[in-house]
N, C-alpha and C positions, 0 to 999 in steps of 0.2 A: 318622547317624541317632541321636539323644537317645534312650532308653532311659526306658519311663515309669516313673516311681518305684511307683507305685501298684501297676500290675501285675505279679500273681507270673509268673515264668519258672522253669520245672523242664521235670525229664525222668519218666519214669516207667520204672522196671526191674522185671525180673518182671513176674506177673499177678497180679489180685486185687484185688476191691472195695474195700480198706481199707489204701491206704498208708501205711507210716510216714514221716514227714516229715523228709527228709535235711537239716540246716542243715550247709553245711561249714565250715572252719576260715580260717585264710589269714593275715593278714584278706581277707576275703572273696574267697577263692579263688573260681575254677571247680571245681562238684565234682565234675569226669571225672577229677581225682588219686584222688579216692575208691576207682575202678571200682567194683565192683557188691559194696563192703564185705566183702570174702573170700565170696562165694557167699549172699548173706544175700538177694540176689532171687533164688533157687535157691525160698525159701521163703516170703518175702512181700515184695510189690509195694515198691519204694520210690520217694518221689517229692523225687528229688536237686534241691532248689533252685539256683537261680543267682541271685543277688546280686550286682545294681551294686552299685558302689562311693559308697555314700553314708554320711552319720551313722548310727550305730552306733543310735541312739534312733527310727530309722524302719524297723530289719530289724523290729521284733517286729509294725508293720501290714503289711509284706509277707510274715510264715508268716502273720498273719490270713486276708489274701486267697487265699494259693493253699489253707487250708485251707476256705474256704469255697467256691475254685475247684473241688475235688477235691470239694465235697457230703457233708464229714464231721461227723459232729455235736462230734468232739473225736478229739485229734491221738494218735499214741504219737510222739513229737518224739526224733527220734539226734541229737547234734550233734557235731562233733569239733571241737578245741581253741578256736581265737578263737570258734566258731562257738558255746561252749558260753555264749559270755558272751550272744549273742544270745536263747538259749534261754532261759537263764535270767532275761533282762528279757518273755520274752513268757509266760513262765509269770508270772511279778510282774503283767502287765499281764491276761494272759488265764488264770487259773487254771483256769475252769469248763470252757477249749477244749481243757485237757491232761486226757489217758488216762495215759502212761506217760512217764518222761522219761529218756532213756538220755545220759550225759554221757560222752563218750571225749577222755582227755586234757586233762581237764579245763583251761580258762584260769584261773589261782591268783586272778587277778586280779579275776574276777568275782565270788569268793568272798570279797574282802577282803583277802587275803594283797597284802600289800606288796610288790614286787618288791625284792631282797636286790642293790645295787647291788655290795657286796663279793664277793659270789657271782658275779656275774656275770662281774667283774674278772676273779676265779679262772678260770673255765670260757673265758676268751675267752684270759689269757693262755697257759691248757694248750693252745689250739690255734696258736700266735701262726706255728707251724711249717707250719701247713696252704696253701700257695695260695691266695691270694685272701684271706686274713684282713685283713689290714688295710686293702684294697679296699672289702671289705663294713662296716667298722667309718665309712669315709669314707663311703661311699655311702648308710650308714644314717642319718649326720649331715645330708645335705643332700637326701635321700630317702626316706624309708624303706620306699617300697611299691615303691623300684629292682629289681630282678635281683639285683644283688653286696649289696643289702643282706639281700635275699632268705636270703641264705648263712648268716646268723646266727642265724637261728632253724630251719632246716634243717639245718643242718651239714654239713660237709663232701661235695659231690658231686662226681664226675666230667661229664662231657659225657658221659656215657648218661642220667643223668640231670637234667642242665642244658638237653637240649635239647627234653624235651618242656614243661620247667619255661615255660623262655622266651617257646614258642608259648602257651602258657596268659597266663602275663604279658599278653604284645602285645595277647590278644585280648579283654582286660576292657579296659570302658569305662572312663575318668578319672572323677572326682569332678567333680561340675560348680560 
């Protein structure tokens, strides 16, 4: 079943008339890694998007719609890391629909910052000793939305935490 671009998919945690709008990170993970943001639907409603896997330039009408889904006149928008890039293009597009914009872990990238390919080098060769390193370095060349590629921007995981990674992977739709 195709997945319509158009319509928002979220969840809602907590209660309360006035969600904050969850974009999450990944690229475009599922945001059940998120869980319930350390206790923050303890205090107010959040409405955790799900993002197909599509062009980076058609998330910011999909928070449009589920903010319009949700009956808000303007958003308080979280987003965590790749996700902050999203946010960041839907406030450029939609500034009048943001209230608050809370950035976690910010993507550098969104902001301009050049990714530091010698830096990288550094940080990949300090692990070169970890399992799966160079796995993921191949996997990242000929996939990069793979599993083992997965590993490189996560870091180092065991299979506790490889295998809820996995089932999350499987269960996003492909790019069409």
């Amino acid at each position: 079943m195709q997945h319509d671009r158009r319509a928002p998919s979220f969840r809602v945690l907590g209660s309360g008339e006035d969600p904050a709008v969850v974009v999450p990170g990944g690229p475009l993970l599922d945001g059940q890694y998120l869980g319930d943001l350390g206790g923050v639907s303890a205090h107010r409603a959040l409405a955790v998007l799900h993002l197909p896997r599509i062009p980076a330039s058609e998330v910011p009408r999909l928070i449009e719609a589920a903010r319009d889904e949700l009956g808000l006149r303007a958003v308080d928008l979280v987003a965590h890391s790749a996700g902050t890039s999203a946010a960041l293009c839907y406030l450029a597009e939609f500034p009048q629909h943001v209230r608050r914009l809370v950035l976690i872990s910010l993507a550098v990238s969104a902001a301009g910052v050049e990714a530091d390919p010698e830096g990288m080098s550094t940080v990949l060769d300090s692990r070169k000793e970890e399992p799966g390193t160079d796995a993921a370095i191949n996997a990242s060349k000929a996939d990069p939305d793979s599993l083992e590629a997965q590993r490189l921007s996560f870091g180092s995981w065991g299979d506790t935490l490889a295998r809820p990674r996995r089932r999350r992977l499987s269960r996003r739709p492909r790019r069409a």
